[in-house]
C-alpha positions as CSV (number, residue, x, y, z in Angstrom):
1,X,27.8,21.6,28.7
2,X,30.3,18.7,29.1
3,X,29.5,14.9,29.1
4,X,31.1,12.0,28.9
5,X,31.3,12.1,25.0
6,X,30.7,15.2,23.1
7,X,29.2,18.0,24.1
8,X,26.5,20.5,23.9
9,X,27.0,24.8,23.5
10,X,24.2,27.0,23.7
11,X,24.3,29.2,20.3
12,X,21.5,31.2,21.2
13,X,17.4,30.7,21.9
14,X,16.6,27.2,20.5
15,X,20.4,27.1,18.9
16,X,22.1,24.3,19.9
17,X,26.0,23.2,19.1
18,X,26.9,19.7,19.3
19,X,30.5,18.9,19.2
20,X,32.0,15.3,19.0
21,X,35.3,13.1,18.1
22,X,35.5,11.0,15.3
23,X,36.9,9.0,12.8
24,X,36.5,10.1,9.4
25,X,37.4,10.1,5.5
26,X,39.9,12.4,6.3
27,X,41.0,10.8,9.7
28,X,40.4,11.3,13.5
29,X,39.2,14.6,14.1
30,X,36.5,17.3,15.7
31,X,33.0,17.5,14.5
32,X,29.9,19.6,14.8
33,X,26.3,20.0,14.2
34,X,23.9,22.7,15.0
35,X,20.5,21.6,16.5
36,X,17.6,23.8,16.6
37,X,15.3,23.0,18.8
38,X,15.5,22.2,22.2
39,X,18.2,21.2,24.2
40,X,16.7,17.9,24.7
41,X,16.6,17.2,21.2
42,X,20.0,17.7,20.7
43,X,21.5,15.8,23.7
44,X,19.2,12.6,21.5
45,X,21.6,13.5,18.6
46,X,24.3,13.5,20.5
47,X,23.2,10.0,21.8
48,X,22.6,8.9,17.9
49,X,25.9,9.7,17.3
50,X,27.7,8.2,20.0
51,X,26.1,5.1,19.1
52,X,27.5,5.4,15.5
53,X,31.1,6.6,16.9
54,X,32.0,6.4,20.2
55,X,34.7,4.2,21.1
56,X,33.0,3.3,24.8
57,X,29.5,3.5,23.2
58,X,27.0,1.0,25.2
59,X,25.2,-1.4,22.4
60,X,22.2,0.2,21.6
61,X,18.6,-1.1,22.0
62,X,16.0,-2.7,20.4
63,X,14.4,0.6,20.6
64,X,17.3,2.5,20.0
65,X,17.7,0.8,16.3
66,X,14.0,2.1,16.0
67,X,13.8,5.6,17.2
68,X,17.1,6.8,16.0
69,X,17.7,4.9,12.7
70,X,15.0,2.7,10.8
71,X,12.1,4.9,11.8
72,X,14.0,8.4,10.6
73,X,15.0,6.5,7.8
74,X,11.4,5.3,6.6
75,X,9.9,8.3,7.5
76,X,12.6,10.2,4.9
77,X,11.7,7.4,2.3
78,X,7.4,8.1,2.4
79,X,8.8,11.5,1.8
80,X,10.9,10.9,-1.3
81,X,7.7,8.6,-2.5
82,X,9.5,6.1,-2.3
83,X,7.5,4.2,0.7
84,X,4.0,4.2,1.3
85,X,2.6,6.0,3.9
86,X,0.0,2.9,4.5
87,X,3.4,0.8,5.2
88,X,4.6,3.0,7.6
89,X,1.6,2.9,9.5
90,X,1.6,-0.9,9.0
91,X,5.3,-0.8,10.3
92,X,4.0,1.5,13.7
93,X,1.4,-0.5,14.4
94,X,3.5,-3.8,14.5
95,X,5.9,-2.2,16.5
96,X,4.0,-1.0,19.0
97,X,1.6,-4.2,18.9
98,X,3.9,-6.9,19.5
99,X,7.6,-5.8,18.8
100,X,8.0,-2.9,21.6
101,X,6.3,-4.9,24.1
102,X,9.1,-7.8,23.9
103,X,12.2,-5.9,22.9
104,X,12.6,-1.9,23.4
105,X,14.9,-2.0,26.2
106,X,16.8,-5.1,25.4
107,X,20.6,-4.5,24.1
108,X,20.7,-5.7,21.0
109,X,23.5,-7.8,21.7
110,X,21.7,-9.7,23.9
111,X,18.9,-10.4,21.5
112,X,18.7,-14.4,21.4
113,X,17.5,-16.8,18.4
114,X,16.0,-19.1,21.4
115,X,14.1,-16.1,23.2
116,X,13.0,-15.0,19.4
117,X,11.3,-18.3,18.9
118,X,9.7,-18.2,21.7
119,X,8.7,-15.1,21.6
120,X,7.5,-15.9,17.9
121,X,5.6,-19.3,18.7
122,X,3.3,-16.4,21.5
123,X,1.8,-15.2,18.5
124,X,-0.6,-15.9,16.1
125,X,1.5,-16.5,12.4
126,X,0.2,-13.1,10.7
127,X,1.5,-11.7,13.3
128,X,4.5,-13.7,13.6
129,X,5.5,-12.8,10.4
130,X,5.1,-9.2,10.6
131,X,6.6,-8.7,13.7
132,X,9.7,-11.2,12.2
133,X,10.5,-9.1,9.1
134,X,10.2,-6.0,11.3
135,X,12.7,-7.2,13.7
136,X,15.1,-8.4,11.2
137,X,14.8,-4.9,9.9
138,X,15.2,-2.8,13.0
139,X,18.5,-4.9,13.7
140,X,20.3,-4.9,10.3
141,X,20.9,-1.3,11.2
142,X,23.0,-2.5,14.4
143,X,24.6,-4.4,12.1
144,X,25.0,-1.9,9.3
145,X,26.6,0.4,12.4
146,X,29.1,-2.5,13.6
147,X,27.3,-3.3,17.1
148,X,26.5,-6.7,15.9
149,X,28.6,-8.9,13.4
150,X,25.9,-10.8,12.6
151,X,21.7,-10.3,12.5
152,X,20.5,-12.9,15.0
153,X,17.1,-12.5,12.9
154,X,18.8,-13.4,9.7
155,X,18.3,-17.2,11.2
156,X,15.5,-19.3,10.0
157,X,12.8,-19.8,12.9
158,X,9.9,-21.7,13.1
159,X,6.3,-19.9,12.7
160,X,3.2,-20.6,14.4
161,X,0.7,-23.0,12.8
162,X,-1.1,-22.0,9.8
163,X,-4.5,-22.4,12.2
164,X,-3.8,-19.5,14.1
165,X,-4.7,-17.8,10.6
166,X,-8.1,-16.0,10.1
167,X,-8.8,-17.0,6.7
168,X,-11.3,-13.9,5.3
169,X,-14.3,-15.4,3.0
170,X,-12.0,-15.3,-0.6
171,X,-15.3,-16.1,-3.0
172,X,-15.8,-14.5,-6.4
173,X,-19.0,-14.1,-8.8
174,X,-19.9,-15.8,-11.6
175,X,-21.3,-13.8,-14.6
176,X,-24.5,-14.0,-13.5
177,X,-24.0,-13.5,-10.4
178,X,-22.2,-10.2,-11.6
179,X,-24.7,-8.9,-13.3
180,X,-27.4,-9.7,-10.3
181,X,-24.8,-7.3,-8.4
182,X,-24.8,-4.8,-10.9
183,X,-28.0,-4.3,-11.1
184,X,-28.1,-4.1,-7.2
185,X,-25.6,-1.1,-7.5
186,X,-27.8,0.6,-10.2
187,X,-28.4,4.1,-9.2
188,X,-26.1,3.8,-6.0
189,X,-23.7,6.1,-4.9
190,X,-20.9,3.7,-5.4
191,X,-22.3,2.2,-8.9
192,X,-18.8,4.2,-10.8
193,X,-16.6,2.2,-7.9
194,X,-18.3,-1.0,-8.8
195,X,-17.8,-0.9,-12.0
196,X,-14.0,0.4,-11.9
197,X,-13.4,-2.6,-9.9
198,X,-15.8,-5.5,-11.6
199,X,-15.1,-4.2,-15.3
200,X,-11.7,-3.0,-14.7
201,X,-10.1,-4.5,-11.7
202,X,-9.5,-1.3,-9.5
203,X,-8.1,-1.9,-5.8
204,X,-11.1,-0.5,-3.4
205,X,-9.0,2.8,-2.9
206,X,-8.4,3.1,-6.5
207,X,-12.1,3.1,-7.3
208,X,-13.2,5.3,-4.6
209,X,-10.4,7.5,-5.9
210,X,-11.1,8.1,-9.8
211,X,-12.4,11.9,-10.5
212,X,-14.4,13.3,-13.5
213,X,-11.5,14.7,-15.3
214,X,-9.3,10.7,-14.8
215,X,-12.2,9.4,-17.5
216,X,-12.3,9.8,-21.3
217,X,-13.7,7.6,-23.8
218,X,-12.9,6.1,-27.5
219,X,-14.2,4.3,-30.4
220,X,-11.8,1.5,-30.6
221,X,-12.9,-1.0,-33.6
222,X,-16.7,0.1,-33.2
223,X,-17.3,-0.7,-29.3
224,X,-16.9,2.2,-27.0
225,X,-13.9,2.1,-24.7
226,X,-13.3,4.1,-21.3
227,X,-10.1,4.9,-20.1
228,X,-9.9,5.6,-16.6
229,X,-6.6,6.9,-15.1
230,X,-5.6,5.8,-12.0
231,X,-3.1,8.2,-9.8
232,X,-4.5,8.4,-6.7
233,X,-6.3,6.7,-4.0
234,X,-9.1,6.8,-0.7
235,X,-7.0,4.8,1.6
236,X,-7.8,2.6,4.3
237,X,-7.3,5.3,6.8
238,X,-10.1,7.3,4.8
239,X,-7.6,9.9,3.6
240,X,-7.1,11.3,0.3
241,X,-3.5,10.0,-1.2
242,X,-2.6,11.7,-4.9
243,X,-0.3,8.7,-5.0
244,X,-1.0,4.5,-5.4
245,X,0.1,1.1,-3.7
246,X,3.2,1.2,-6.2
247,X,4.2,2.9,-9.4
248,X,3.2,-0.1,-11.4
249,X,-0.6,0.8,-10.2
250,X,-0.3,4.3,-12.1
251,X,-2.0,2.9,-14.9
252,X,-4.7,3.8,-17.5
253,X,-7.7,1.3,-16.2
254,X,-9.6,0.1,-19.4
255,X,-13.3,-0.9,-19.8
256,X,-15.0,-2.2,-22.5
257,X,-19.2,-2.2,-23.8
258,X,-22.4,-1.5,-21.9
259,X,-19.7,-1.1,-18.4
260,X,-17.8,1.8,-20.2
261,X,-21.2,3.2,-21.8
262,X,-22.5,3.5,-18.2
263,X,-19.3,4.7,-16.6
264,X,-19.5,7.9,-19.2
265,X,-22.8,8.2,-18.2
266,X,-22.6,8.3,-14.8
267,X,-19.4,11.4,-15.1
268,X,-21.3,13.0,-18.3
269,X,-21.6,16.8,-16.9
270,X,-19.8,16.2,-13.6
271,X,-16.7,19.2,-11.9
272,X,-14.1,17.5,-13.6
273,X,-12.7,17.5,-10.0
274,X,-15.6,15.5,-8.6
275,X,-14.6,12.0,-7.3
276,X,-17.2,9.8,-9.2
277,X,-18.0,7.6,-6.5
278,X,-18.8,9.5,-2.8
279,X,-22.2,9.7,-0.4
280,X,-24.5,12.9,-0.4
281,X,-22.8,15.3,1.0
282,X,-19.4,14.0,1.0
283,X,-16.9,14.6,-1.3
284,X,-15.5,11.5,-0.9
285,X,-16.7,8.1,0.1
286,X,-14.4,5.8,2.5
287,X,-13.6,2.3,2.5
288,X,-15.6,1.7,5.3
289,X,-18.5,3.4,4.0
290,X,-18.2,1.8,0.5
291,X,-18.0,-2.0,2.1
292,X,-21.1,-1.7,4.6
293,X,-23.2,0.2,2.1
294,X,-22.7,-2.7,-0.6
295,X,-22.8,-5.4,2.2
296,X,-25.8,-3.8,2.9
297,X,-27.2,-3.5,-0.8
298,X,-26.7,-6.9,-1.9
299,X,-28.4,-8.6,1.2
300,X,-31.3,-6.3,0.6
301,X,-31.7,-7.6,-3.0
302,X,-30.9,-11.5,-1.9
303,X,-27.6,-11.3,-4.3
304,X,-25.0,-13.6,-3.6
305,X,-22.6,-11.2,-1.1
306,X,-18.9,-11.7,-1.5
307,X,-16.2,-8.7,-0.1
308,X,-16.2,-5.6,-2.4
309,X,-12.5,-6.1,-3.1
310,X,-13.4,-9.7,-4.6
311,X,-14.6,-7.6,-7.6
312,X,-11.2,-7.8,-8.7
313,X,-10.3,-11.0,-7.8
314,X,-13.3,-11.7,-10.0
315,X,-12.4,-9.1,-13.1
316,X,-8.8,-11.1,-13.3
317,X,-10.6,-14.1,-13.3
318,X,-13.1,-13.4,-16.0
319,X,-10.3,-11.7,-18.0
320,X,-8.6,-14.9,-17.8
321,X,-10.7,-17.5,-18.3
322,X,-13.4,-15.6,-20.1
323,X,-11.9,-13.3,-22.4
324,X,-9.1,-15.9,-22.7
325,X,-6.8,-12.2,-22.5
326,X,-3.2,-13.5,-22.0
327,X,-1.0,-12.7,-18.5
328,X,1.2,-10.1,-20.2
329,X,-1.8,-8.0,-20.8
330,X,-3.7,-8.7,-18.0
331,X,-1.0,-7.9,-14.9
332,X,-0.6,-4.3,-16.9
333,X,-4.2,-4.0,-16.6
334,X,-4.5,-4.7,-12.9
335,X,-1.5,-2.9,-11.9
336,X,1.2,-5.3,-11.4
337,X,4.8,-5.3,-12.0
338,X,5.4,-7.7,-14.9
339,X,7.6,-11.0,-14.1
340,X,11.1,-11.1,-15.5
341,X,13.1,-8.9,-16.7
342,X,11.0,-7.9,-19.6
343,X,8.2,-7.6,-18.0
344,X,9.9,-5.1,-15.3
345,X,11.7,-3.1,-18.0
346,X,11.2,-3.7,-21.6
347,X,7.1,-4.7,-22.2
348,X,5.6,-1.5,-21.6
349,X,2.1,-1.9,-24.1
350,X,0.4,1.7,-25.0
351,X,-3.2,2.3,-23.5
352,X,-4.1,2.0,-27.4
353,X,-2.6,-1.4,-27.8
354,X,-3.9,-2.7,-24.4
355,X,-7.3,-0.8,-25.5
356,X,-7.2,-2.5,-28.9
357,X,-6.2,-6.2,-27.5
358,X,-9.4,-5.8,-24.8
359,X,-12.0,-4.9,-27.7
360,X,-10.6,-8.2,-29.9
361,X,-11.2,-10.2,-26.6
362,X,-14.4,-8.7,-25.5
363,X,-16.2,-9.0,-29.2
364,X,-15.3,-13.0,-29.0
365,X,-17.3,-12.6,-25.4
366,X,-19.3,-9.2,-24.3
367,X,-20.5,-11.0,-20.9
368,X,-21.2,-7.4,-19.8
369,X,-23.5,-6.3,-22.4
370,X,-25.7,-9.6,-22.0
371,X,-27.5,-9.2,-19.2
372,X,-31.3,-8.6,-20.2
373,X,-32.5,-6.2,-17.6
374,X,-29.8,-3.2,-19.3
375,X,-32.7,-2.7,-21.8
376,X,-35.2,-1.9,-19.1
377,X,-33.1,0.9,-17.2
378,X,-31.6,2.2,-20.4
């Protein structure tokens, strides 16, 4: 079938042959693709590729730039591993929240810094900011393509007031406090979770997603050490991801003491496939689950209630300022990219060593293996 640019030749059932002009590496000349599919499908290639060569090709939309070039492309990078799938959901949800809405079926050419910041100053700043960087994104590739010289977006606009911010309770425990939770989570489905986050400052997915076989232990100058692998996750979507936030979180998480005494309890004669942390019934626990049922525990025992994920926000900080433990062996620890160039490349500590500089630290100050009621439940 003939249109106005390229066309489209029937090869057979759901065999379609696209056929186009273009220039190329080797000059201006015919080119071809086979679709298979339906014909629909391949007269939206055909449209992809007019936008990419035609001559007389119409600037594309807002939406165009999404459907045919950053959302392919993001979906071909979760993929490789090299995206999570968490951001690309993050990325949907944006778009079809605020970014759609505004600016599907507007040329991109006619995409204006005053209408932006306006359209910006409409919404609250979280948003503003996600729905900024996504924008900016979505248009670099009409840019990339030559149907803008320059990314209107690449500006600096003004964001909504820091007010329009919902500000989520950010408290930690003291080590009293800490223990007063522990003992709360005693017994509980989601004790192993607790204590990969408080005693080794696991993300809430990377607690709920530790199994039986991820845990061994080791004498390491005469206090018992656990190490925990961490390679997979319960994400926020309650699915099961063999893969973490980044690939500085594919770490070996390290506790120390009573904590890693208890945590080889709690496996000891476990399926060494058995996620260590999930409900009756289940074989996992979910986010959702994990966060109402401690909520829940921790009023019930008149504890002082922070977030679950504030366990590690409160493990960096007593690895900090308790166990004095410097940065460059703490960020390993929790899973973050070191700073610098050594830290990205060069500094890369064994478990052993990180194992070894925890038990020096933890001897000056076992806060975990103080609390008095551990010799009643023992």
């Amino acid at each position: 079938m003939r249109r106005d640019w390229g066309c489209i030749t029937n090869e057979g059932k759901g065999v379609w042959r696209i056929r186009w002009w273009a220039s190329t590496a080797t000059g201006y000349r015919r080119c071809s693709e086979t679709i298979r599919g339906t014909r629909r499908m391949a007269g939206d290639r055909l449209a992809e590729l007019r936008l990419m060569h035609g001559h007389d090709a119409p600037c594309p939309t807002v939406g165009d730039c999404w459907r045919n070039w950053f959302l392919p492309d993001r979906e071909r990078m979760v993929e490789q591993g090299d995206l999570a799938p968490l951001t690309l959901d993050q990325h949907k949800s944006t778009w079809r929240r605020h970014v759609e809405p505004r600016w599907e079926n507007v040329a991109c050419d006619s995409v204006r810094p005053l209408d932006v910041q306006q359209w910006l100053l409409e919404l609250k700043r979280s948003a503003a900011e996600a729905s900024l960087h996504l924008l900016r994104q979505v248009l670099d590739y009409a840019t990339r393509y030559g149907h803008l010289e320059t990314n209107p977006l690449a500006l600096r606009y003004m964001l909504p007031s820091s007010s329009t911010v919902e500000h989520r309770e950010d408290g930690v425990w003291t080590i009293d406090e800490l223990g007063d939770v522990w003992a709360a989570c005693w017994g509980e489905w989601y004790e192993a979770a607790f204590l990969l986050a408080s005693f080794g400052g696991c993300r809430v997915g990377e607690s709920l997603g530790a199994k039986a076989a991820d845990i061994s232990t080791e004498m390491v100058d005469g206090v018992l050490v656990a190490l925990v692998r961490i390679c997979r996750q319960i994400d926020s979507r309650a699915r099961e991801a063999e893969r973490t936030k980044n690939r500085w979180s594919t770490r070996t998480v390290l506790l120390a003491g009573k904590p890693a005494e208890r945590l080889a309890h709690l496996v000891e004669g476990r399926d060494k496939n058995e996620y260590v942390s999930h409900p009756a019934g289940r074989s996992f626990g979910t986010q959702r689950e994990l966060r109402l049922a401690f909520a829940e525990r921790l009023q019930e025992r008149d504890a002082a209630v922070h977030l679950f994920k504030n366990l590690r926000k409160t493990w960096q900080t007593n690895a900090r300022w308790v166990l004095q433990l410097p940065p460059w062996i703490v960020e390993p620890m929790m899973g973050h990219a070191g700073k610098g160039v050594t830290g990205h490349y060069y500094d890369k500590p064994s478990d052993h060593e990180l194992a070894a500089a925890l038990v020096a630290a933890w001897k000056t100050n076992p806060f975990g293996d103080r609390y008095e009621w551990l010799a009643k439940v023992e």
